[in-house]
C-alpha positions as CSV (number, residue, x, y, z in Angstrom):
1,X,-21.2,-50.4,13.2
2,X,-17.5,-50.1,12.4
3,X,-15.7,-52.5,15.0
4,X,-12.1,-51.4,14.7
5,X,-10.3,-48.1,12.9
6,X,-6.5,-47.4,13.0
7,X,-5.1,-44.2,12.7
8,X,-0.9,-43.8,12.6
9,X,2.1,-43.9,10.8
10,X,4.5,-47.4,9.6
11,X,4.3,-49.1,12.3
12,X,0.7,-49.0,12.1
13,X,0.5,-49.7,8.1
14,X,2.9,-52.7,8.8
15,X,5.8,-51.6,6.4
16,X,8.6,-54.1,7.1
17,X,12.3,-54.3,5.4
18,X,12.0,-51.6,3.4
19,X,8.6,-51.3,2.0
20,X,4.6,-51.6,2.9
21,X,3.7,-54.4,1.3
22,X,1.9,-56.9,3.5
23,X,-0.6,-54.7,4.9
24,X,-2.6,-57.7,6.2
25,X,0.0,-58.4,8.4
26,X,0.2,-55.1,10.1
27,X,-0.6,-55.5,13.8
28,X,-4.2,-53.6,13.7
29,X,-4.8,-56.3,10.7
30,X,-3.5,-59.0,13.2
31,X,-5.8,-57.7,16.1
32,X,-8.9,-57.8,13.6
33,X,-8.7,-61.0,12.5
34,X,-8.3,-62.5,16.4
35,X,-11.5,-60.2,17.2
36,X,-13.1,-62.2,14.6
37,X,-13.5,-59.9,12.0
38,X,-13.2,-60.6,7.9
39,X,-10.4,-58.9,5.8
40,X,-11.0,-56.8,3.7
41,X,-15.0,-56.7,3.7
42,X,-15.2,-56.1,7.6
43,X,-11.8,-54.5,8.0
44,X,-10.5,-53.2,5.1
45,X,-7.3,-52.2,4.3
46,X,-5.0,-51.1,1.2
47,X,-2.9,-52.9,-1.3
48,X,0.2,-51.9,-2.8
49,X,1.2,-54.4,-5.9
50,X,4.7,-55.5,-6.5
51,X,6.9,-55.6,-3.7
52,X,5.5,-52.5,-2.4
53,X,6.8,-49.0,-1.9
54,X,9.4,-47.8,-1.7
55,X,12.0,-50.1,-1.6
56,X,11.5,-53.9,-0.5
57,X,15.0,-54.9,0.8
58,X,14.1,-58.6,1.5
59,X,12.0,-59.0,-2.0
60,X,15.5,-57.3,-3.6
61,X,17.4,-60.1,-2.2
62,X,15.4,-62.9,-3.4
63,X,15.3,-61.7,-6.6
64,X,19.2,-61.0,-7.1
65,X,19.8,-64.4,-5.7
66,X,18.2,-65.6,-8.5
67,X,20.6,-64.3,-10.7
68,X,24.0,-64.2,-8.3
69,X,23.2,-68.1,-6.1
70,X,23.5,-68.0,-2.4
71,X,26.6,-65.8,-2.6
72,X,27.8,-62.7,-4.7
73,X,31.5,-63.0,-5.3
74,X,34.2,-59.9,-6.0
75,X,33.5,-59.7,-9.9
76,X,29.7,-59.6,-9.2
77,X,29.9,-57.1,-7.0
78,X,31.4,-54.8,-10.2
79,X,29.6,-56.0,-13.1
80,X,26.4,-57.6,-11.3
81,X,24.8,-56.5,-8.7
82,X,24.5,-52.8,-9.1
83,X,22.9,-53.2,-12.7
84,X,20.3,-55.8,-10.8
85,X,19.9,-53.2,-8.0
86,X,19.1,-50.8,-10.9
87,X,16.9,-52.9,-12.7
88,X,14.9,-53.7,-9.7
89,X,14.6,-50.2,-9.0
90,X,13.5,-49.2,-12.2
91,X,10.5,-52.1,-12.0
92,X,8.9,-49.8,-8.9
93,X,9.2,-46.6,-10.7
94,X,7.7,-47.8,-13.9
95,X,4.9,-49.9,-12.0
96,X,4.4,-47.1,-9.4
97,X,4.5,-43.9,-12.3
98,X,3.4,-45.7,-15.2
99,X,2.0,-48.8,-14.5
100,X,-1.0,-50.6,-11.9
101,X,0.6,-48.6,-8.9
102,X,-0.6,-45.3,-10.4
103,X,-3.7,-46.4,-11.2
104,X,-6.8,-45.3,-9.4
105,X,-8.5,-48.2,-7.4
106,X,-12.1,-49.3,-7.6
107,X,-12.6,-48.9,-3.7
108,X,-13.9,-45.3,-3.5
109,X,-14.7,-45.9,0.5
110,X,-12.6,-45.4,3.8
111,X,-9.9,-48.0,4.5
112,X,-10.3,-49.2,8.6
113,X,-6.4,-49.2,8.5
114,X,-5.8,-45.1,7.6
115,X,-1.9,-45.5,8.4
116,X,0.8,-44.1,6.5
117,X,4.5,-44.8,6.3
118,X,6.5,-41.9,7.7
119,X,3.4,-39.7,8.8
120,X,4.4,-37.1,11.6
121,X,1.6,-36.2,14.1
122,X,0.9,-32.9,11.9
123,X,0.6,-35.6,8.8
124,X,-2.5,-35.9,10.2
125,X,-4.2,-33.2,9.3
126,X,-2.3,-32.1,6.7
127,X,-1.7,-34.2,4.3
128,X,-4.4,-34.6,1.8
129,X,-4.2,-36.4,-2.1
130,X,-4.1,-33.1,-3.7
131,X,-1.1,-32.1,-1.5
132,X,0.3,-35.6,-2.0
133,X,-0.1,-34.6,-6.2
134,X,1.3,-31.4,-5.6
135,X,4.5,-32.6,-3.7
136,X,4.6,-35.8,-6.3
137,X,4.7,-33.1,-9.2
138,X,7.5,-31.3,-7.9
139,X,9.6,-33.9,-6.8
140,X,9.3,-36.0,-10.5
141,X,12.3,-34.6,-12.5
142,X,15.4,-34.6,-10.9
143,X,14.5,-38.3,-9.5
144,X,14.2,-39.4,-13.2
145,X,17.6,-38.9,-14.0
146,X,18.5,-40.4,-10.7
147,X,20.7,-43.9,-10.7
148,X,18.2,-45.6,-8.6
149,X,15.1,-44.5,-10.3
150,X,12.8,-44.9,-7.7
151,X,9.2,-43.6,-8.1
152,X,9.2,-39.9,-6.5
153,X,7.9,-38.8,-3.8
154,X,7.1,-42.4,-2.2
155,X,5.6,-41.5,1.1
156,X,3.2,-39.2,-0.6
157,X,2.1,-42.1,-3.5
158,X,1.5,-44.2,-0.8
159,X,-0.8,-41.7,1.2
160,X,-2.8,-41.0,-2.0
161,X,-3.2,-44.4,-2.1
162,X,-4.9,-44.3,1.3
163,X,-6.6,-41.4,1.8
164,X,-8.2,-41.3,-1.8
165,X,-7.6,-44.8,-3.5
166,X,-9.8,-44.3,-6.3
167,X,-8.9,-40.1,-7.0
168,X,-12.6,-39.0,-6.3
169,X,-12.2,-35.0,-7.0
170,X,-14.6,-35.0,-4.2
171,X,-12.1,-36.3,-1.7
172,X,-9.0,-34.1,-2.5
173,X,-9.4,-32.4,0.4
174,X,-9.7,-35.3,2.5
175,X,-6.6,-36.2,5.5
176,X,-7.1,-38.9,8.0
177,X,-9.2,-37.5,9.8
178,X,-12.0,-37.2,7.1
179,X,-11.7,-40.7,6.6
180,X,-12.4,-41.2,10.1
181,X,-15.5,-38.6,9.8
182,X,-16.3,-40.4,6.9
183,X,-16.5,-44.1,8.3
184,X,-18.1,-42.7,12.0
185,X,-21.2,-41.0,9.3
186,X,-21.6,-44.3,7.3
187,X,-21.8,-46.6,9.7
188,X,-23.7,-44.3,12.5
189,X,-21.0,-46.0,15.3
190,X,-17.3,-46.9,16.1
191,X,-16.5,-49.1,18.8
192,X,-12.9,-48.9,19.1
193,X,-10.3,-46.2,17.5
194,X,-6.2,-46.6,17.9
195,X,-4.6,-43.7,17.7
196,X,-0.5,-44.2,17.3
197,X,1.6,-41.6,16.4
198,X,4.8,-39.8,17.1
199,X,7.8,-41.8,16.0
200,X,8.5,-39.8,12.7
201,X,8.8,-36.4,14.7
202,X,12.3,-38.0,16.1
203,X,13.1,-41.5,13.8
204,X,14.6,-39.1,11.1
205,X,17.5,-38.7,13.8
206,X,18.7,-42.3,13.8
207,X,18.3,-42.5,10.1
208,X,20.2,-39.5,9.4
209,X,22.4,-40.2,11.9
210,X,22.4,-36.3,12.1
211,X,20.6,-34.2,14.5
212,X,18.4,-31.6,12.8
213,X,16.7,-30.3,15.9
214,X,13.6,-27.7,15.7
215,X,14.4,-24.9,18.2
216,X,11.9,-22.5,19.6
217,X,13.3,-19.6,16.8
218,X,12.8,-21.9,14.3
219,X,8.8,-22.3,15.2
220,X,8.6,-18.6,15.3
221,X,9.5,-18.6,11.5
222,X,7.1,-20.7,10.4
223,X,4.6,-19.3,12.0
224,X,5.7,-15.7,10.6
225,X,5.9,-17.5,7.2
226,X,2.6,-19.3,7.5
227,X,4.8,-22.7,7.0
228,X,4.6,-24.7,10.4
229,X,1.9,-27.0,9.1
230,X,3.4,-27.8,6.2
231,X,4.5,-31.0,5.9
232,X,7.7,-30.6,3.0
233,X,8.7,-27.3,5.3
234,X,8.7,-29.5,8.4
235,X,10.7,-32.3,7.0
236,X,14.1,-29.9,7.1
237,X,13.9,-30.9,10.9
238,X,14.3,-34.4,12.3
239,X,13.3,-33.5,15.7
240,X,10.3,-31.6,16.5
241,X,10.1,-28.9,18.9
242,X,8.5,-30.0,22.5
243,X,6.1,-26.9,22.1
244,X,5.1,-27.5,18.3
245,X,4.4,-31.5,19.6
246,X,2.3,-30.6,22.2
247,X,0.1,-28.1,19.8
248,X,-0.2,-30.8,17.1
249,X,-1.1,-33.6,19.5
250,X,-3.8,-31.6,20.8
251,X,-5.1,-30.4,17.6
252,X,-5.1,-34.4,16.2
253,X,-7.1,-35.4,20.0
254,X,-9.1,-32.2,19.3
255,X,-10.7,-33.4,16.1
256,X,-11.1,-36.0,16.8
257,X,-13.3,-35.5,20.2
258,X,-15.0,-33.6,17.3
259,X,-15.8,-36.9,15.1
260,X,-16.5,-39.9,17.2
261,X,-19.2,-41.2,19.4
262,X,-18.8,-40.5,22.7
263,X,-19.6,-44.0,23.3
264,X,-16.3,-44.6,21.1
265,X,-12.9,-46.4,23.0
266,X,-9.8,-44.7,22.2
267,X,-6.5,-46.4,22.8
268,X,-3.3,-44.4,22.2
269,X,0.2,-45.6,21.7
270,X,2.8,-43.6,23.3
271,X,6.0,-43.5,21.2
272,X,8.6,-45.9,21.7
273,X,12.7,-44.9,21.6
274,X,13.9,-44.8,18.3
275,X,17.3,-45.2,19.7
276,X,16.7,-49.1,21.3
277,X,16.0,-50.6,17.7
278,X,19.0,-51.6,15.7
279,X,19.4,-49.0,13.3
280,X,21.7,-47.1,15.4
281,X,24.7,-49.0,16.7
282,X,26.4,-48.4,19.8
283,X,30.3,-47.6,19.0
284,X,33.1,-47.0,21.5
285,X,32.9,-47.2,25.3
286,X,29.4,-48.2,27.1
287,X,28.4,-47.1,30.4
288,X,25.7,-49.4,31.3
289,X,22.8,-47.6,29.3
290,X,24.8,-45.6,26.5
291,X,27.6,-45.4,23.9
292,X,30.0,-42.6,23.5
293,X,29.1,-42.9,19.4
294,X,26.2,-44.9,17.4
295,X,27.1,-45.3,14.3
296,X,24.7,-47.1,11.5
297,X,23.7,-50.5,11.9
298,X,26.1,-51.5,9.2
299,X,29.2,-49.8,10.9
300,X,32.0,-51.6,12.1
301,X,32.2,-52.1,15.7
302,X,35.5,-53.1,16.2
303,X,36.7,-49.8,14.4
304,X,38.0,-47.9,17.2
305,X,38.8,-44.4,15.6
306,X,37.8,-41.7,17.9
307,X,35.7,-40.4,16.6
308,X,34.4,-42.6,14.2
309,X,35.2,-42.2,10.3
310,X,31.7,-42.9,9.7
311,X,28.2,-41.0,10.1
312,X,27.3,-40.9,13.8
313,X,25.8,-39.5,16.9
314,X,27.3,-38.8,19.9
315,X,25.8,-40.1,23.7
316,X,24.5,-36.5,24.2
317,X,23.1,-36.6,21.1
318,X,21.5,-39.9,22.0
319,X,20.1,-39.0,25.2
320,X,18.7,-35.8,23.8
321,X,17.0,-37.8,21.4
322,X,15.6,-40.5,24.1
323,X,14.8,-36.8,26.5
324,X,12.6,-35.6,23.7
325,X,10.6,-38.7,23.5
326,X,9.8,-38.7,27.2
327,X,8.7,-35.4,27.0
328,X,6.6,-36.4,23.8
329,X,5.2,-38.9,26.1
330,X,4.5,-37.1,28.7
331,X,2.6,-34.7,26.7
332,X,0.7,-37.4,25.1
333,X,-0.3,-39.0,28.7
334,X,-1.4,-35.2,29.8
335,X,-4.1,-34.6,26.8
336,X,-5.2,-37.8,26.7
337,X,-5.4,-37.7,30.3
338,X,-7.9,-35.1,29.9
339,X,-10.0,-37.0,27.7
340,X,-12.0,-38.9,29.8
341,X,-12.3,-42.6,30.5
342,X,-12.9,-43.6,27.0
343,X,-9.3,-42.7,26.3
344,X,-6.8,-45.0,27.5
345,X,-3.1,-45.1,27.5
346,X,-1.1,-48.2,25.6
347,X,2.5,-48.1,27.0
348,X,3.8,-49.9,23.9
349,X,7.3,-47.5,24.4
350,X,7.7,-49.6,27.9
351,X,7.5,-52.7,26.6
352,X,10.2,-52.2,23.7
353,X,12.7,-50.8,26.9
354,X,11.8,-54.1,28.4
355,X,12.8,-56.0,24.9
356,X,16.3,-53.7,25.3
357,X,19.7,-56.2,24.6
358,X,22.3,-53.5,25.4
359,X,20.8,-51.3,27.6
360,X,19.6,-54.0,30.0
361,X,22.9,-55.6,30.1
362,X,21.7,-58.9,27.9
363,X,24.4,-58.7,25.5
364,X,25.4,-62.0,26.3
365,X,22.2,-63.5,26.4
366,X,20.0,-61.3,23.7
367,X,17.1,-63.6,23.7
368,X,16.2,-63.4,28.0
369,X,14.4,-59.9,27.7
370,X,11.8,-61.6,25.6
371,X,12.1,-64.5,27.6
372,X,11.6,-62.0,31.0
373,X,8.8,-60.3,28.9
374,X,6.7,-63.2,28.9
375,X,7.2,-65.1,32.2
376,X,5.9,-61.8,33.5
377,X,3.1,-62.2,31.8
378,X,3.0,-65.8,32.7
379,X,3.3,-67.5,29.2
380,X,6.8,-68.5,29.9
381,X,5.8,-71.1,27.0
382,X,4.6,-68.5,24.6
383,X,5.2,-69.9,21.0
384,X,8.1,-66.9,20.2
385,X,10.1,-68.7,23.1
386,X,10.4,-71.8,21.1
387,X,12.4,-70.3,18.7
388,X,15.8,-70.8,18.3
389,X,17.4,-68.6,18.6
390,X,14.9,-66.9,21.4
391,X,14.3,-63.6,18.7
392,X,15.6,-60.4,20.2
393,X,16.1,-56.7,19.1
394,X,19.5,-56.9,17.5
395,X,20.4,-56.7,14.3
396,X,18.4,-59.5,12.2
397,X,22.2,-61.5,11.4
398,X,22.3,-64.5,9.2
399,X,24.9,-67.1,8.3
400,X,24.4,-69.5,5.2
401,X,20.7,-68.5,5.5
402,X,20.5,-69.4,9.5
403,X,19.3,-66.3,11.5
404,X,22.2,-65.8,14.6
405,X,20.4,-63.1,15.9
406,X,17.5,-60.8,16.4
407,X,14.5,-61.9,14.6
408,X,11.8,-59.1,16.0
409,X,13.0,-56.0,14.0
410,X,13.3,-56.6,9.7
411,X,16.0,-56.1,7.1
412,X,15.5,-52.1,7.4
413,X,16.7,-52.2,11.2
414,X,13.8,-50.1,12.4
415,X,10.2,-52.1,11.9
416,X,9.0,-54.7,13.2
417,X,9.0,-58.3,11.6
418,X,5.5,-60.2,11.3
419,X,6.5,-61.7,14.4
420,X,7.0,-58.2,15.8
421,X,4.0,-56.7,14.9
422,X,2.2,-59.8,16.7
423,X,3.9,-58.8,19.9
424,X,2.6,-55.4,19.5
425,X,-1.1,-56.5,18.4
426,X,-0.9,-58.5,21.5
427,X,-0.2,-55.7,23.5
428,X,-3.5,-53.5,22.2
429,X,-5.5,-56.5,22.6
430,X,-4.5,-56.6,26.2
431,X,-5.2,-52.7,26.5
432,X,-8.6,-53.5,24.8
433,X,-9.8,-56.7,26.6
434,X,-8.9,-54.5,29.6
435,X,-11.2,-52.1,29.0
436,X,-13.9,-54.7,28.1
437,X,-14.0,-54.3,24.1
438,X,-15.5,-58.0,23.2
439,X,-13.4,-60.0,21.3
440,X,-10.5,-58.8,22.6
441,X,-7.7,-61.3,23.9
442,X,-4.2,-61.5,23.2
443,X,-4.6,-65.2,23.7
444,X,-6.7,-65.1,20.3
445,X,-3.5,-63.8,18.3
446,X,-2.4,-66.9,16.1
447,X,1.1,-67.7,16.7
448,X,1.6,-70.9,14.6
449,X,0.2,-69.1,11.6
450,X,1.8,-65.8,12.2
451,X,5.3,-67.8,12.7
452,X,4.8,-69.3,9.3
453,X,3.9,-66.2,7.5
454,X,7.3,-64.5,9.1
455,X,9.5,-65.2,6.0
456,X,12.6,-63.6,7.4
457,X,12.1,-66.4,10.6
458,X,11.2,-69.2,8.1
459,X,14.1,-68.6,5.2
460,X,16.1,-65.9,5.7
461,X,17.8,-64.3,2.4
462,X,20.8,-66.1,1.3
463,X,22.6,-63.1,0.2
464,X,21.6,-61.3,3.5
465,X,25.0,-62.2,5.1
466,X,27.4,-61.1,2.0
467,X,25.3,-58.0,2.0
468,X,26.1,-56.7,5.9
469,X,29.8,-58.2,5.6
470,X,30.1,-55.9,2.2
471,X,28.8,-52.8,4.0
472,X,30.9,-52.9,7.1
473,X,33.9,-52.8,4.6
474,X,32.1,-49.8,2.2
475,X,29.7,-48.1,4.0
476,X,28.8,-46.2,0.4
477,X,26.7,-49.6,-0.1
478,X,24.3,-48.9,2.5
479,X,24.2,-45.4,2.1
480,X,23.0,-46.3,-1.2
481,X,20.3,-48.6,-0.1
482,X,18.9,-45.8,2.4
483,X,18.8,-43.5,-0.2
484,X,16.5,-45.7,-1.7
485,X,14.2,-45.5,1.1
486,X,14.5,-42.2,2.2
């Protein structure tokens, strides 16, 4: 019997700073190694070699260090460090077009971990490796030429990689939810499913910094054009429409009421606010809970142009945004609601409000949310408390390699450290040993092992510091750097 299958987007693969990479450290990873269970042969899960895809901030930076010492100074800012940024670019897109990355695996079974980076609720369904090759196809060309030279179409290589890992023909056709169908019909039972998805229908907005929102006319026209589940088509929107949400959510719990057991446990995330995590920083006057602006998390806050220079949102923007989720949620809560009792609710969005700096009025003492977190739940000596600095959801900062601040979100501002991820593993756990899955205890999570595999929280990047002080001067730095990633 399969013990434990995932089902979501990056937060679920684990991609931190940048890149998936350590996919043994994602959180369902995490809560199958407490429950006992061996990884890979019990729980398996996908590789990606190198530094991952698509663009490994923290791995950058120890590499360039390297070459430029602890700091980079004016004349290797010219003449050094783009040609390093280009020659580490150029490594992924020759290992992941040409080179072990692009090579079909041995597996040819079902990973437990079906997660992929920057999967929107529709992903699920509709994305299979032969539309992954498709979309690869067309994008390689004009990315070739490009300065950075990063492989194309990332998100898609790395959902080949999981959906079909070794290129069966057979499987072409196959999205997550085969894989699931698959894994139920080998091993005759699955104990316990988590289903988390819904970020990427509204984290495009704090990336972008622009708000493409999906209006009711717009849903109309892909329907008419036989595009709305078509995942490239879908992408020209950041936020997706209430009513197109609530048609895909109930399509994914559909199918998948269609696949499992009925003695199967379901646990679903809801989606947390994209606008909490550092990504998006608050500019201008505050009013307890918002910003007039948020600006990128490289912007200069003591810049007091109104309105900004640089890229932003405004507070309605903002609250439109965190509006949109709710309503997400809401619809999530109602079809799973309707479920039965083998589907249960994991208010992981609650507990990141509860980790909130700003918007809980902790600014001058960032680490007491997490400290409030866990006296609640009566480990006011959990092992993250003995940090210093108590880690928080600011911006990870560093001096001379010392972390200031933040500590549970990585380099990229938006997912989780390793030390994140164990917060959220503990969370399911506690969902799960609720609901009387054996094995399940967030008290089985292993904090001493999981701090010391957290390398941002045991050596930060020396050049981490220059990097952010660089940025808030030239903002075309960053831009750069999220080009990469986009």
């Amino acid at each position: 019997m399969a013990k434990l299958v995932a089902i979501g987007d990056s937060l679920t693969q684990g991609f931190q700073s940048g890149a998936i990479f350590r996919t043994d450290l994602s959180y369902p990873a995490l809560m199958a190694r407490s429950m006992g269970l061996k990884i890979p042969s019990e729980f398996p899960i996908p590789s990606f070699p190198g530094s991952g895809l698509p663009f490994n901030i923290e791995d950058a930076l120890r590499v360039m260090e390297k070459s430029l010492g602890a700091e980079i100074d004016n004349m290797e800012w010219v003449l050094r460090f783009p040609t390093l940024l280009h020659q580490y670019a150029d490594s992924i897109e020759d290992l992941y077009e040409r080179g072990a990355g692009a090579r079909p695996l041995s597996f040819g079974g079902s990973y437990h971990n079906l997660a992929v980076w920057g999967f929107k609720v529709m992903d699920s369904f509709a994305v299979t490796s032969q539309y992954c090759d498709q979309t690869i196809k067309r994008e390689e060309g004009w990315l070739e030429d490009d300065f950075v030279g990063l492989p194309s179409g990332a998100m898609y290589r790395t959902a080949k990689r999981v959906l079909n890992p070794s290129d069966n023909p057979d499987k072409a056709s196959w999205n997550q939810l085969d894989n699931l169908k698959a894994i139920v019909e080998q091993d005759g039972e699955l104990d316990t499913l988590i289903l988390w998805l819904g970020s990427n229908d509204a984290l495009g907005t704090v990336i972008d910094l622009k708000l493409k929102d999906m209006a009711d006319a717009d849903v109309q026209k892909l329907e008419a054009d036989g595009l709305v589940n078509d995942p490239v088509t879908r992408r020209q929107w950041n936020l997706t429409n209430l009513g197109l949400f609530q048609q895909d959510f109930t399509r994914l719990v559909d199918a998948i009421v269609g696949i499992v057991p009925t003695s199967t446990r379901i646990f679903v995330g809801t989606v947390p606010h994209v606008t909490i995590p550092p990504i998006a920083q608050g500019i201008g006057p505050f009013d307890g809970k918002y910003f007039k602006y948020y600006g990128s998390f490289y912007t200069n806050t003591q810049d007091h142009r109104d309105p900004p220079r640089q890229r932003h949102l405004t507070q309605p923007d903002v609250m439109a945004i965190d509006q949109r989720i709710d309503d997400f949620n809401a619809v999530i809560r109602q079809v799973v609601g309707r479920q039965g009792s083998q589907w249960q609710m994991v208010e992981i969005g609650i507990v990141l409000d509860a980790l909130a700096v700003k918007r809980n009025n902790r600014s001058n003492a960032p680490g007491l949310p997490l400290v409030d977190y866990y006296t609640a739940k009566g480990r006011p000596d959990h092992p993250l408390l003995q940090l210093k600095p108590v880690p928080s959801v600011l911006r990870f900062d560093t001096q001379n390699a010392t972390r200031l601040q933040g500590g549970l979100f990585s380099l990229d501002c938006i997912h989780p450290t390793t030390v994140g991820y164990g917060i959220v593993a503990e969370e399911f756990l506690a969902a799960l040993q609720s609901a009387g899955v054996a094995g399940a205890d967030p008290l089985n999570v292993d904090w001493p092992a999981l701090i010391a595999q957290d390398t941002l929280i045991q050596s930060p990047p020396k050049l981490w510091d220059d990097i952010l002080a660089a940025a808030e001067k030239n903002a075309i730095i960053w831009d750069l750097l999220l080009g990469f990633m986009g």
